[in-house]
Each structure stands twice: as structure tokens, then as C-alpha cells.
C-alpha positions in Angstrom: 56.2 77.5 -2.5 57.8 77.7 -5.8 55.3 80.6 -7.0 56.1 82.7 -3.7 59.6 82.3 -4.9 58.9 83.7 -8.2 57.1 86.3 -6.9 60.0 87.3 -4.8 62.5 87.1 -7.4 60.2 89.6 -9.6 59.9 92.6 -6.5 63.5 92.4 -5.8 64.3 93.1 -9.7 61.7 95.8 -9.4 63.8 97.0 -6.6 61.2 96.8 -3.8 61.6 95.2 -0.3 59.7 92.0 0.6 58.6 90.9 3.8 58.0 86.8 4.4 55.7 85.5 6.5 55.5 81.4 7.4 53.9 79.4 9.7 56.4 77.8 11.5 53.8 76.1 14.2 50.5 75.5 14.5 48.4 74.0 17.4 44.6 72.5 16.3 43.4 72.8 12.7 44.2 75.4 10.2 43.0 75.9 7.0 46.8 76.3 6.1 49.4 74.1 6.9 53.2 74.8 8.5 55.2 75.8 5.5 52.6 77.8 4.3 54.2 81.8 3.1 52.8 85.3 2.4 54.9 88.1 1.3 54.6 91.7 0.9 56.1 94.4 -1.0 57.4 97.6 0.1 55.0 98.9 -2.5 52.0 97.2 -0.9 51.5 94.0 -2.8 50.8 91.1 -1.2 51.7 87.4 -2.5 50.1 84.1 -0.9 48.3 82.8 2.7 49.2 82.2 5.8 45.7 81.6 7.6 42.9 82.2 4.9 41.6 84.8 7.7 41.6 87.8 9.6 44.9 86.8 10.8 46.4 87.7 7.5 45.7 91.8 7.5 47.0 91.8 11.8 50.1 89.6 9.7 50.7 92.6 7.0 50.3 95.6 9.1 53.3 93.5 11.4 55.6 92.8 8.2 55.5 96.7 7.1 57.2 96.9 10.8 59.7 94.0 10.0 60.4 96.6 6.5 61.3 99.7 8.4 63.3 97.9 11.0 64.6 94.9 9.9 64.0 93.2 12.6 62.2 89.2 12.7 59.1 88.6 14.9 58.1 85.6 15.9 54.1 86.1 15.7 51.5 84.1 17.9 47.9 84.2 17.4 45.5 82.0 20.0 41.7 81.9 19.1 38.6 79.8 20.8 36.7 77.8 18.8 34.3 80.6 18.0 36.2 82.9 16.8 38.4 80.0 15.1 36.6 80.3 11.6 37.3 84.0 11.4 40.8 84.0 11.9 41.2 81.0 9.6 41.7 78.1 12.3 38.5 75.8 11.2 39.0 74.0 14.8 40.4 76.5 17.1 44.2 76.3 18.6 46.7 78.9 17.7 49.2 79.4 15.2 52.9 80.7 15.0 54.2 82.8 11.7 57.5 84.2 11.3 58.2 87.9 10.0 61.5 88.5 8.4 62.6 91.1 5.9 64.1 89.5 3.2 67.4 91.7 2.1 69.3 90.9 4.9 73.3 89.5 4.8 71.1 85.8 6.3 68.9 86.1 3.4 71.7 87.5 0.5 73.9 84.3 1.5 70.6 81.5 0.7 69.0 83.3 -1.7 71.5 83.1 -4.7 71.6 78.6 -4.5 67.9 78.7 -3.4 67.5 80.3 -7.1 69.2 77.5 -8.8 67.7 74.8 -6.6 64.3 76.0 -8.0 65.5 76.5 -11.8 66.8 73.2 -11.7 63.8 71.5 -9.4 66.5 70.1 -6.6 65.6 69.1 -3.4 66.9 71.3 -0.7 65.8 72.4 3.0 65.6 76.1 4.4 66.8 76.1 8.1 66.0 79.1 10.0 66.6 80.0 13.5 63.1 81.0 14.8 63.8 81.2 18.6 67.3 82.2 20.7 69.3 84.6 20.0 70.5 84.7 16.7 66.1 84.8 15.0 66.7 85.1 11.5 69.8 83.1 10.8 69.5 80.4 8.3 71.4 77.5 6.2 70.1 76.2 2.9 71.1 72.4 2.8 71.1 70.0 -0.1 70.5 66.4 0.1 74.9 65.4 -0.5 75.3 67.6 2.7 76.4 71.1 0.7 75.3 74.2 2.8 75.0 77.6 1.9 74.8 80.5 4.7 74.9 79.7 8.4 73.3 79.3 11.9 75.7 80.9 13.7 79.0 78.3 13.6 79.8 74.8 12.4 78.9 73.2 15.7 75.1 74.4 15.3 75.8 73.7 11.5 76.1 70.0 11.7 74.4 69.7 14.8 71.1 70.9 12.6 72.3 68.7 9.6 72.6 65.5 12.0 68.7 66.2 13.5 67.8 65.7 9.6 68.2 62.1 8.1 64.7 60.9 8.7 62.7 64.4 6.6 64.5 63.9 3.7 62.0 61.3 3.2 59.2 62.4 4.7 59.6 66.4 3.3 57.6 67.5 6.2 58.0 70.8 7.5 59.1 70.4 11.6 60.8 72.2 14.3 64.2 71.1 15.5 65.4 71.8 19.5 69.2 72.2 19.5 70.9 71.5 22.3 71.9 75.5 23.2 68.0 76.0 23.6 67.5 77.1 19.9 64.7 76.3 18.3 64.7 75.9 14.5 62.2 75.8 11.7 63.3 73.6 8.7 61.1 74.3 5.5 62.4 72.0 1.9 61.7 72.6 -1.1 60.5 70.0 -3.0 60.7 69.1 -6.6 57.5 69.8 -8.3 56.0 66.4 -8.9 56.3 65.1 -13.0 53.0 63.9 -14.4 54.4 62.2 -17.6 51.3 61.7 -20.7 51.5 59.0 -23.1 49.6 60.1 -26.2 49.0 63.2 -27.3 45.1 63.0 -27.3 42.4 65.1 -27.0 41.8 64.0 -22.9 45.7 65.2 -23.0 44.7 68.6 -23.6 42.8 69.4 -20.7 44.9 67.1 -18.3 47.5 69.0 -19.0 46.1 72.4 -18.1 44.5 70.7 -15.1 47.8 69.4 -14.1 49.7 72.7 -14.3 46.9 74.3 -12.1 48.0 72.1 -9.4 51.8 72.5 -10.1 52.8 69.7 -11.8 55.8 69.5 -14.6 53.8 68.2 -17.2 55.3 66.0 -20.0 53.8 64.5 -23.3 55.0 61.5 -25.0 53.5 60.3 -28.2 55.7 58.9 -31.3 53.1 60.1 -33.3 54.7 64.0 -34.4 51.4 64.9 -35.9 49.8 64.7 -32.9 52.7 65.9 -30.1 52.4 69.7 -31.7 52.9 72.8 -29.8 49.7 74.4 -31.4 48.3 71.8 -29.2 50.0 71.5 -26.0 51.4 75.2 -26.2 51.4 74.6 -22.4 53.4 71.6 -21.7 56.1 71.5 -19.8 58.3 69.1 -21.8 56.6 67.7 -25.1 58.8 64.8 -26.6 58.1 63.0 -29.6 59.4 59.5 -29.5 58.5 56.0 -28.3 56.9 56.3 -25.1 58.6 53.2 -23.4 62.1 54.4 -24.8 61.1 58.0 -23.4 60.7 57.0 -19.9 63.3 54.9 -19.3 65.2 58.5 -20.3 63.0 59.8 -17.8 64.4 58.0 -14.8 61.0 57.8 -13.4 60.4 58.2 -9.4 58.5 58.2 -6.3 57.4 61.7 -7.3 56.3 60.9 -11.1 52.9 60.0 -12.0 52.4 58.3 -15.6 48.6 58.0 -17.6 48.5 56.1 -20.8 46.2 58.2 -23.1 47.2 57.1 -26.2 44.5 54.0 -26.7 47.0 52.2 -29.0 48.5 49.1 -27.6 52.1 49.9 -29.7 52.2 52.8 -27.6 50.8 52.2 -24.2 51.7 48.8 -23.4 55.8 49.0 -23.9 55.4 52.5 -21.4 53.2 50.5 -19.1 55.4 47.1 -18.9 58.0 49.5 -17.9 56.3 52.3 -15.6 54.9 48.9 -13.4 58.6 48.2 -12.7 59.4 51.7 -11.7 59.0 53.6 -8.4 56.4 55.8 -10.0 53.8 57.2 -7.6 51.0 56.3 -10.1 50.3 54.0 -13.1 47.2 54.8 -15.0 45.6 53.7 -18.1 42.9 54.5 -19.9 39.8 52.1 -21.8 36.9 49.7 -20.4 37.3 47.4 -18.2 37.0 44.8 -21.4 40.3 46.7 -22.8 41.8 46.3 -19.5 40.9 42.7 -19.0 42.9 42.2 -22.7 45.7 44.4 -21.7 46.6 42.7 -18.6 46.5 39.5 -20.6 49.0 40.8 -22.9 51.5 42.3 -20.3 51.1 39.0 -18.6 52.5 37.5 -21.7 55.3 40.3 -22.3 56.6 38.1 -18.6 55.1 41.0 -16.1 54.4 40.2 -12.8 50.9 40.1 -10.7 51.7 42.3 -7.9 53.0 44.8 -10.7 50.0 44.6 -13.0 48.5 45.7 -9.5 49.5 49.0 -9.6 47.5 50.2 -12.4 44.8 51.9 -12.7 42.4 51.2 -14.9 39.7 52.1 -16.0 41.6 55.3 -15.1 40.2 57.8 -12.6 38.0 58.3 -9.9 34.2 57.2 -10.7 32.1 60.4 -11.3 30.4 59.8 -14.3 32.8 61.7 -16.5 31.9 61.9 -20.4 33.8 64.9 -21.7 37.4 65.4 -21.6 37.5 68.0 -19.2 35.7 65.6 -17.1 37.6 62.7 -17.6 40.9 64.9 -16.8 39.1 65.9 -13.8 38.8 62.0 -13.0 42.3 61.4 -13.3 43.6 64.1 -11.2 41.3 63.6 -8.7 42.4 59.9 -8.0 46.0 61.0 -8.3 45.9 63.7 -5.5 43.6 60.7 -3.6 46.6 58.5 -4.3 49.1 61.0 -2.9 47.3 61.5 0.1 47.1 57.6 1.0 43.1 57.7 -0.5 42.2 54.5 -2.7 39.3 56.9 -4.1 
């Protein structure tokens, strides 16, 4: 979501009117998700994926519409299995995708906080009135209850708001019923999750670029100031030199951070790890043999951690493929950390 953003951000400087398109509702399987956005330029540029199909040129001769007239449509495409795959539904069902024009006074009053929610990775959610009578009306809300815009008054205002609680854990995109008859879409924007490296190494390198691939705010950690060198991590996020375990107690680690020990030196890794186990960090990850990890868990155990937190590490780190190279290992270590996400033990 946060590249569509950016991409948005860059037409309107050029000038040029953007369309969004987002699927709001789908029935079956989709090769895309709710949440998912495509938007077009006035100049003809298109930006994202709403189906992966057919669906997608019906969806952009539509939004050139929504550009000359300004008005939303509430789009619903219905396929049998047969014609599912071509249209981007792998199992059939339908799917609903909103068409707004984004230069509208709805859009001006959102757009402005949306912006800084993004520069400064808040957590927010986009409400948007995608049925009733006032299609097109939204409210950006952040997690202390600040709104920005409006769905129409601040009865439907907090009535929205109050249908809410439970997502901000979850993140999930979903449809809310008010009690009028409206229906709305709310859509959050999520902080980009932090993968945090300790030890500038050689396996760091590629991680890091196979991190940023999948949008992750990548930061690197090593004491060690010969290593932690922009010549070699010119694509880091955040590249800190400093003692790893003082570093992430900075940090303020989360349920959205991910930490790998890379650094293969006990002075570096273990301090980081005794503290990352205590943490509400997504994923804990460490790399040597199984001999290392055997001796490392000994000493941890003698530093006074705990069994069930020793648990959460993963080590030998990464899935098992076989890896050798550092691109490979990376690989390894990504893949069990998206398998982690999803609820996967690998």
C-alpha cells in the first residue's frame, strides 16, 4: 500500500489526476486480497493490481470515467469457475472494487495526515463510505481516536469509530453496516514491519536487499564500525553502529519486529538475543550449527533466561533448503519469517 501511495503523491506533483481502484469485497478466491489498489493517471499510467486479470483493463477503461466525471462506482465482477482464472479469481466467486477520483474536497481533507502517517510509519485506518448515499465520503482515524475528514456527521463519525476496537489488532481490511443502511469499507495502514540485523556480515548483505523487496524497514546493528559501512549496506534503512543489546532496547522492539543474529560472535549476539527473547518481537533468529546452538542456549541459560524464552529462537536459522551461499541462506531466513507471519512452523 505504501508504494501506491508514493506513486500517488508523485502524479499529483506532476499535476495529473489519479483514479483509485480497491477491492472492497470479494466472494471465493482471488489471487488478490481486499485492500488490494490500482491507480491510474490522467496521463495513462497505471500503478498496482486489483485482480492479476482481465478484470484489470474493464477496471481502467471504468476509472478514465470516474476522471471525467468525478463520480465513484462501486464495480462488481461475477465469473464461473471457468472463466475464474482469466479474470484473476483462481476459484471462481466475484469481486467488488471501488472507483474514486482522487482530487475531490473527501479526498483533499485525508490526504494531507495520510502523508504524515506514512512518513512517520503510524498506524491509521481509511474509512470510506462504499454504499448509501454519501459513496466517496471518508475519515482517516488514528489509533488515540484523532480523525481527519468525515462521513457525513459526528453521529456516523463515532458510530464507525465504536464498530472498530477489535481491527486494531487484527489490521484486517472488513466492511462495517451502520445502522442508517450504510455500508463502509475500512482499509489501515500498517507500519512496515522492522527486520532489525545484528552483524554487519556478508549473509547481511543480501538479507538486506531481500528484505527491502518484500517491504521491510531494514536495520543493521554491529559495534564493529569497520564492518556497519554504507559502501556496504548503501541500502539500509537505518545502519547503527553500537552494541547490539544496547541498540535494541533503543529500539523498543514489537509484535511487528523481526530480529536475526548474524554476527557469529558471542559478545555480540548473545546480549541482543538474552534481550530480543524477552520482547514481543515477531521473530528471534540466530545463526550457527546446531553444536553452536546447543552451547549458546547453555550460556543464555546461565545469563538466568528462561526455557519457554530460549524457545522462541530459531536456530539453526531458516527454513531447510539446502542453502550454501549467502544469497541462499538470506533466502532461508526470509522464507521462514513470512512462514512465521502467516502462522507456518516451516
Amino acid at each position: 500500500m505504501r508504494e501506491i501511495w508514493q506513486v500517488v503523491q508523485q502524479w499529483q506533483a506532476e499535476k495529473q489526476q489519479v483514479a483509485l481502484a480497491t477491492v472492497v469485497q470479494v466472494t471465493g478466491s482471488s489471487l488478490r486480497p481486499e485492500g488490494s489498489k490500482l491507480v491510474i493517471s490522467s496521463g495513462g499510467a497505471i500503478h498496482g493490481s486489483v485482480t492479476g486479470g482481465c478484470v484489470e483493463g474493464a477496471v481502467f477503461e471504468e476509472a478514465r470515467e470516474v476522471l471525467k466525471d468525478r463520480a465513484p462506482r462501486l464495480l462488481s465482477y461475477g465469473v464461473t469457475n471457468q472463466q475464474a482464472w482469466d479474470v484473476g479469481l483462481s476459484c471462481g466467486g466475484s469481486v467488488e472494487i471501488l472507483v474514486e477520483a482522487m482530487d475531490t474536497p473527501d479526498w483533499q481533507a485525508v490526504l494531507p495526515p495520510l502523508a504524515r502517517v506514512l512518513a512517520e510509519n503510524q498506524l491509521a485506518a481509511l474509512l470510506t463510505i462504499i454504499r448509501g448515499d454519501d459513496v466517496g465520503k471518508k475519515m482517516l482515524v488514528l489509533p488515540d481516536g484523532q480523525t481527519h475528514g468525515s462521513l457525513g456527521n459526528k453521529e456516523l463519525d463515532q458510530e464507525a469509530i465504536g464498530n472498530m476496537p477489535e481491527n486494531w489488532a487484527t489490521r484486517l481490511p472488513l466492511q462495517i453496516t451502520l445502522k442508517n443502511g450504510e455500508e463502509l469499507f475500512a482499509d489501515f495502514i500498517v507500519p512496515p514491519p522492522r527486520l532489525v540485523i545484528i552483524g554487519a556480515s556478508h549473509i547481511a548483505i543480501p538479507l538486506v536487499a531481500l528484505a527491502n523487496t518484500l517491504q521491510f524497514h531494514t536495520i543493521v546493528v554491529d559495534a564493529r564500525s569497520a564492518f556497519a559501512t554504507r559502501e556496504r549496506f548503501p541500502h539500509a534503512h537505518e545502519l547503527i553502529v553500537g552494541w547490539p543489546a544496547d541498540v535494541l532496547q533503543q529500539l523498543k522492539l514489537d509484535a511487528a519486529t523481526c530480529v536475526v543474529a548474524l554476527s557469529h560472535d558471542d559478545k555480540l549476539d548473545n546480549p541482543a538475543l538474552l534481550f530480543a527473547i524477552t520482547s514481543p518481537a515477531r521473530y528471534i533468529g540466530a545463526l550457527g550449527s546446531r553444536t553452536t546452538n546447543a552451547k549458546r542456549l547453555e550460556d543464555l541459560r546461565a545469563e538466568g533466561a528462561k526455557e519457554q524464552d530460549l524457545k522462541r529462537i530459531h536456530a539453526p536459522v531458516g527454513l531447510k533448503i539446502g542453502a550454501r551461499q549467502p544469497e541462499e541462506i538470506a533466502l532461508s531466513i526470509m522464507a521462514e519469517i513470512v512462514a512465521t507471519a502467516h502462522g507456518h512452523d516451516g
